[in-house]
C-alpha positions as a Markdown table, in Angstrom:
| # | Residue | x | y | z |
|---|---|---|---|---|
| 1 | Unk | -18.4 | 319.1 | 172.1 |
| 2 | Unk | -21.7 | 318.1 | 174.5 |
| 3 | Unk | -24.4 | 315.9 | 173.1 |
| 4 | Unk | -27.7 | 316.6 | 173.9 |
| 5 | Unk | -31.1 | 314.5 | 173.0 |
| 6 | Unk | -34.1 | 317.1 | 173.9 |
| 7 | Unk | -34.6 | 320.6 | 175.1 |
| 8 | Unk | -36.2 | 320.8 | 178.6 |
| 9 | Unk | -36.4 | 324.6 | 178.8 |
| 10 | Unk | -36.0 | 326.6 | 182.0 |
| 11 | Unk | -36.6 | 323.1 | 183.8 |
| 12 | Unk | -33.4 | 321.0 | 185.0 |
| 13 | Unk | -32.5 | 318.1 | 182.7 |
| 14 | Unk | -30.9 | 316.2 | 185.4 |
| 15 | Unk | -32.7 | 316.9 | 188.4 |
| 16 | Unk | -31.1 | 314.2 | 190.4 |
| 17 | Unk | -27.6 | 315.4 | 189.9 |
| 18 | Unk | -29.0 | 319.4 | 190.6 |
| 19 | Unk | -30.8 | 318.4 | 194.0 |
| 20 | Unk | -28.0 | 316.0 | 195.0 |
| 21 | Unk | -24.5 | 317.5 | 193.6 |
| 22 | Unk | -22.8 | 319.2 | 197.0 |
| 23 | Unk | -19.7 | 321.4 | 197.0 |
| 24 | Unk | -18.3 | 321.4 | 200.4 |
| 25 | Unk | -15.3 | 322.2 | 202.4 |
| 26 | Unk | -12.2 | 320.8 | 200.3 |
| 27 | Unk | -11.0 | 318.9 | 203.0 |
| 28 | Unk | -14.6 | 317.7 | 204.1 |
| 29 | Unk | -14.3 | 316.6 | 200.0 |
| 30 | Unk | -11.2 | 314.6 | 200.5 |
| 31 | Unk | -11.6 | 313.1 | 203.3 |
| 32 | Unk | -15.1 | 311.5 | 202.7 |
| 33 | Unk | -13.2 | 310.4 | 199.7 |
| 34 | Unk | -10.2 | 308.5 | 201.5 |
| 35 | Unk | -12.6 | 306.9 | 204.2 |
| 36 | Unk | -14.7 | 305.8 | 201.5 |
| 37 | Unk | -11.4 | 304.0 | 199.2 |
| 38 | Unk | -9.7 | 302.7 | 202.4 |
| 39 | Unk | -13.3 | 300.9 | 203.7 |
| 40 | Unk | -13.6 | 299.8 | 199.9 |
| 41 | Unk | -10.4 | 298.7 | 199.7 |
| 42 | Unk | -10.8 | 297.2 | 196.1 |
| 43 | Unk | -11.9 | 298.8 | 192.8 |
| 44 | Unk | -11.7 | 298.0 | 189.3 |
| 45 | Unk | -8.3 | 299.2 | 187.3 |
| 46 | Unk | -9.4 | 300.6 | 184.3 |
| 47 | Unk | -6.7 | 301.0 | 181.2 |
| 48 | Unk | -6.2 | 300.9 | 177.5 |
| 49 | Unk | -4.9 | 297.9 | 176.2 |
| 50 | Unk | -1.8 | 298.6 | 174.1 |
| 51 | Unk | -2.4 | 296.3 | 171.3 |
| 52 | Unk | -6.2 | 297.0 | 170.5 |
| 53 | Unk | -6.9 | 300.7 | 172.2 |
| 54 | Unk | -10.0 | 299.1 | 173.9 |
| 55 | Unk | -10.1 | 299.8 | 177.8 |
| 56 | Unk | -10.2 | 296.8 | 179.6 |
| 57 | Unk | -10.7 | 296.8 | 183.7 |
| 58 | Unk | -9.6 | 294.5 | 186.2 |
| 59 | Unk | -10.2 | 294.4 | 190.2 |
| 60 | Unk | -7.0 | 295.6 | 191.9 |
| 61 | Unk | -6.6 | 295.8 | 195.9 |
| 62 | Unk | -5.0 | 298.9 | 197.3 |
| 63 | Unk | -2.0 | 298.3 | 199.2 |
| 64 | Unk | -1.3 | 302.3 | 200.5 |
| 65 | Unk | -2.2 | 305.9 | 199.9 |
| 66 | Unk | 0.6 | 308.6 | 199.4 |
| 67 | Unk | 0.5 | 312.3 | 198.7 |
| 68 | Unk | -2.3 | 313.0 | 201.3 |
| 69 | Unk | -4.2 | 310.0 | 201.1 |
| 70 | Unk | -5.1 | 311.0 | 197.2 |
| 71 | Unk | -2.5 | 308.7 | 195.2 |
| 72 | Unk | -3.2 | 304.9 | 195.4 |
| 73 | Unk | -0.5 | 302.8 | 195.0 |
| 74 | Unk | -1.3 | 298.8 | 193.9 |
| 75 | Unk | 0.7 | 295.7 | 193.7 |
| 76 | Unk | 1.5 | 293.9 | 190.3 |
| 77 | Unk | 3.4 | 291.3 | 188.3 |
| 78 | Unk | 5.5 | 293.1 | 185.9 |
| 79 | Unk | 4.9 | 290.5 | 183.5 |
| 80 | Unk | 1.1 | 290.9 | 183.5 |
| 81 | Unk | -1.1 | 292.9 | 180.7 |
| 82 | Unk | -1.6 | 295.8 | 182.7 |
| 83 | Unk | 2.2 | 297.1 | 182.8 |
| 84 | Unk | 1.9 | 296.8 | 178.9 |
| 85 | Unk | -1.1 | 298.9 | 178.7 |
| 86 | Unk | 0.3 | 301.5 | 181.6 |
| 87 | Unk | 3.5 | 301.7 | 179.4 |
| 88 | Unk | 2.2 | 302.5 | 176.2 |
| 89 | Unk | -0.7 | 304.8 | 178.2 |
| 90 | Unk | -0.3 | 305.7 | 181.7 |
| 91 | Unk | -3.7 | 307.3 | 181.6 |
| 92 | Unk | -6.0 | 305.5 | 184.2 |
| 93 | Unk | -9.4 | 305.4 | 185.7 |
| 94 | Unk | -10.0 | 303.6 | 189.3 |
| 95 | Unk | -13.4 | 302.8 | 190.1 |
| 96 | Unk | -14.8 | 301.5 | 193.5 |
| 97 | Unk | -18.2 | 300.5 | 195.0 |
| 98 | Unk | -20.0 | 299.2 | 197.7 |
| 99 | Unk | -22.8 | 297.2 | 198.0 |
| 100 | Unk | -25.2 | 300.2 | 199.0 |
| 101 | Unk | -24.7 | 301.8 | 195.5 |
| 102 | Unk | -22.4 | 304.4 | 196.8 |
| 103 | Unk | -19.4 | 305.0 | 194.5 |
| 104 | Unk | -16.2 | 306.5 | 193.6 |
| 105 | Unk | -14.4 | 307.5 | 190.8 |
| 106 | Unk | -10.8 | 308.4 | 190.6 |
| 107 | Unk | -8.7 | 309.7 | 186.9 |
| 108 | Unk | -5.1 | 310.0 | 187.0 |
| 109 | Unk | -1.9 | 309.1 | 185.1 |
| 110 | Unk | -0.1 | 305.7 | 186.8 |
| 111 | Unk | 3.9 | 304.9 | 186.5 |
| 112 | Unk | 5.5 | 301.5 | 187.6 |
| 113 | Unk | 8.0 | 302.2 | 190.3 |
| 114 | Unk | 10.2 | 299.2 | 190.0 |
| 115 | Unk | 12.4 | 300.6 | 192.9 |
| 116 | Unk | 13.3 | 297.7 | 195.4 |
| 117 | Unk | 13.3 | 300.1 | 198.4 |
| 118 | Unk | 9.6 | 301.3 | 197.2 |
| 119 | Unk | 8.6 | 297.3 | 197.0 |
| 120 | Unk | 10.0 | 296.5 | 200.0 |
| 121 | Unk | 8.2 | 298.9 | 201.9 |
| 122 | Unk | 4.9 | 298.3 | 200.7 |
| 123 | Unk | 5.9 | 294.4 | 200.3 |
| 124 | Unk | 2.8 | 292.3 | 201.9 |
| 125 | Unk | 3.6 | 288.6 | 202.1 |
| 126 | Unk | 0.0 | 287.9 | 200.7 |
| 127 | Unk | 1.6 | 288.7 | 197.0 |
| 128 | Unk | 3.0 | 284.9 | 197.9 |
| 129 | Unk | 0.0 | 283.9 | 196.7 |
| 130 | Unk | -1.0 | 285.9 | 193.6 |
| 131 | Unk | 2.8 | 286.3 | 192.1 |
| 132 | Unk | 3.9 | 282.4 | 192.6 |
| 133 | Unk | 7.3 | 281.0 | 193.6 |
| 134 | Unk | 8.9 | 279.5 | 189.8 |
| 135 | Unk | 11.3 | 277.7 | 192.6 |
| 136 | Unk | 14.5 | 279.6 | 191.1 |
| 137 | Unk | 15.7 | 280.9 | 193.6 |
| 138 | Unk | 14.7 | 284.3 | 192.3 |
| 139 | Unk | 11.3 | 284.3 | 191.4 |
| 140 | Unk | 9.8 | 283.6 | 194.9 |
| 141 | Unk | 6.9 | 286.1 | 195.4 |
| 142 | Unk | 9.3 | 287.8 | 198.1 |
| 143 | Unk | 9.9 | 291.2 | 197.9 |
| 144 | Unk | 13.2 | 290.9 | 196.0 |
| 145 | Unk | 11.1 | 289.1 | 193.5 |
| 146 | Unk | 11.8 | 291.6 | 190.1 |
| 147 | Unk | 8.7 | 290.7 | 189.1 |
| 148 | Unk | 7.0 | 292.7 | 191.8 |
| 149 | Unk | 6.2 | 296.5 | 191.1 |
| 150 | Unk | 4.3 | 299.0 | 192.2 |
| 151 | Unk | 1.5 | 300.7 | 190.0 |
| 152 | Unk | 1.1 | 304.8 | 191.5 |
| 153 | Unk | -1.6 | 306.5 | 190.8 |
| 154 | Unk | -1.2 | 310.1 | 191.1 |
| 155 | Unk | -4.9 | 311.3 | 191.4 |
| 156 | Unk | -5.9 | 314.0 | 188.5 |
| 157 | Unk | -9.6 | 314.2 | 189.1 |
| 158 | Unk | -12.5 | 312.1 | 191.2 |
| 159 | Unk | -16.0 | 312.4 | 191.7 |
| 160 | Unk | -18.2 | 310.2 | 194.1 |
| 161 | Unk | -21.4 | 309.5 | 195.7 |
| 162 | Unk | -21.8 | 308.6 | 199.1 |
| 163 | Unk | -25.3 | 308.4 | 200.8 |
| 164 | Unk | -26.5 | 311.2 | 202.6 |
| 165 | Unk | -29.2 | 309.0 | 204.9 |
| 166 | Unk | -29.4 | 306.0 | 206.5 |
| 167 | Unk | -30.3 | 303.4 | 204.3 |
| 168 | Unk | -34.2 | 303.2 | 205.2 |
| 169 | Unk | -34.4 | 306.9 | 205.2 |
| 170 | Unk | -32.9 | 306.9 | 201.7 |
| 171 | Unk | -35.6 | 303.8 | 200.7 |
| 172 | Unk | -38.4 | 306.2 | 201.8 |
| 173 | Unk | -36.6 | 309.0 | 199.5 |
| 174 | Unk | -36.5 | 306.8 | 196.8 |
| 175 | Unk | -40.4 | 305.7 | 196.9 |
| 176 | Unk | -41.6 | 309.3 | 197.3 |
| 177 | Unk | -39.5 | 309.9 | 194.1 |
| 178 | Unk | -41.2 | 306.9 | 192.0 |
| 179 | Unk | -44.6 | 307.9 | 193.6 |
| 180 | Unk | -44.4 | 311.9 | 192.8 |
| 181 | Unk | -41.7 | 311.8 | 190.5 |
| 182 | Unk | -39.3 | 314.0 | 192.5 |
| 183 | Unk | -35.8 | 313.6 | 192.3 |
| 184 | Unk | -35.0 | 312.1 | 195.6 |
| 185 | Unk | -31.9 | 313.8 | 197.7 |
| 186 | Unk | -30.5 | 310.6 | 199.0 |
| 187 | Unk | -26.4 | 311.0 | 198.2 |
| 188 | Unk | -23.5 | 313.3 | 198.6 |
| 189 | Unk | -22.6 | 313.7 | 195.4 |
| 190 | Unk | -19.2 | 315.7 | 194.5 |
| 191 | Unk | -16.9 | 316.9 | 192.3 |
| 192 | Unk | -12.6 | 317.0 | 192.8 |
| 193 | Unk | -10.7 | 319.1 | 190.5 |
| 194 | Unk | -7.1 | 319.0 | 189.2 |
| 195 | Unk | -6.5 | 321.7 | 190.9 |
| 196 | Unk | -8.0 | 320.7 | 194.1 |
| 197 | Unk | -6.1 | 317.7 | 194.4 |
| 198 | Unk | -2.9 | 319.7 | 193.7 |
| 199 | Unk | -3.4 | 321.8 | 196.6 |
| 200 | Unk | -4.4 | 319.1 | 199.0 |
| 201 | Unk | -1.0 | 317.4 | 198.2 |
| 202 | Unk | 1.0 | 320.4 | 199.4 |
């Protein structure tokens, strides 16, 4: 099922994505893609709360990259909303941007890995700070803490746009498009299929 609002002809509809849209090399893909999550380091954690079946996002920080760089692992509280909504629906959208406008979008399917040997490895003593210490001698924000899990993201599909000048040359792109009304050619803009990123992780 598409939706569609007019009928342009033999003319592109979306002449931005057409004169931007790039299908390179699938590492050249992949790796554009990891340099630009590891500089962005944050992104919004998108899920479906379990209760309601609205999405709701919230910024996470990565804390490592497995399978290749393509599956993000975060920190969380096991007693926080999120591990609800991951439970019930493991289905997951990660979105990151920068403050150029250049973006990242990453589906997948997430589990909680409650495995103290997984925590431990990935343990930063930052979490301190965000999980607490209850003063129980348990629950200390150290990484015997239960509460302390990881969310992995095993990467299904991304797409992204990354700029393809510097940013005065894409201003001057962008002005010759308002003036002529030209779609200007000022990103990288790509597609990563499922089956892409399964062969990248072998």
């Amino acid at each position: 099922m598409s939706f569609s609002n007019t009928d342009t002809g033999d003319k592109p509809a979306d002449p931005y994505t057409q004169k931007n849209l790039q299908d390179p090399s699938l590492k050249e893909k992949v790796e554009d893609l990891v340099s630009f999550v590891e500089k962005s380091k944050f992104c919004m954690m998108t899920t479906r709360i379990a209760s309601s079946g609205l999405l709701v996002s919230r910024c996470m920080a990565l804390a490592a990259k497995e399978g290749n760089g393509i599956d993000l692992l975060f920190h969380a509280n096991s007693e926080s909303g999120k591990t609800d909504d991951l439970e019930s629906d493991p289905d997951i959208n990660l979105a990151f941007q920068n403050p150029s406008g250049e973006w990242a979008s990453i589906s997948g399917r997430a589990s909680l890995i409650t495995d103290r040997a997984v925590v431990k490895k990935y343990y930063s003593t930052a979490l301190k700070a965000w999980i607490g210490d209850l003063g129980d001698g348990k629950h200390d924000g150290g990484p015997e803490d239960p509460r302390i899990l990881v969310i992995k993201v095993n990467a299904k599909t991304a797409q992204y746009a990354i700029s393809d000048r510097t940013t005065v040359g894409g201003f001057v792109e962008f002005a010759k498009g308002v003036a002529t009304g030209e779609a200007p050619k000022v990103n990288k803009l790509r597609y990563i299929s499922e089956e892409e990123l399964s062969q990248w992780r072998q």
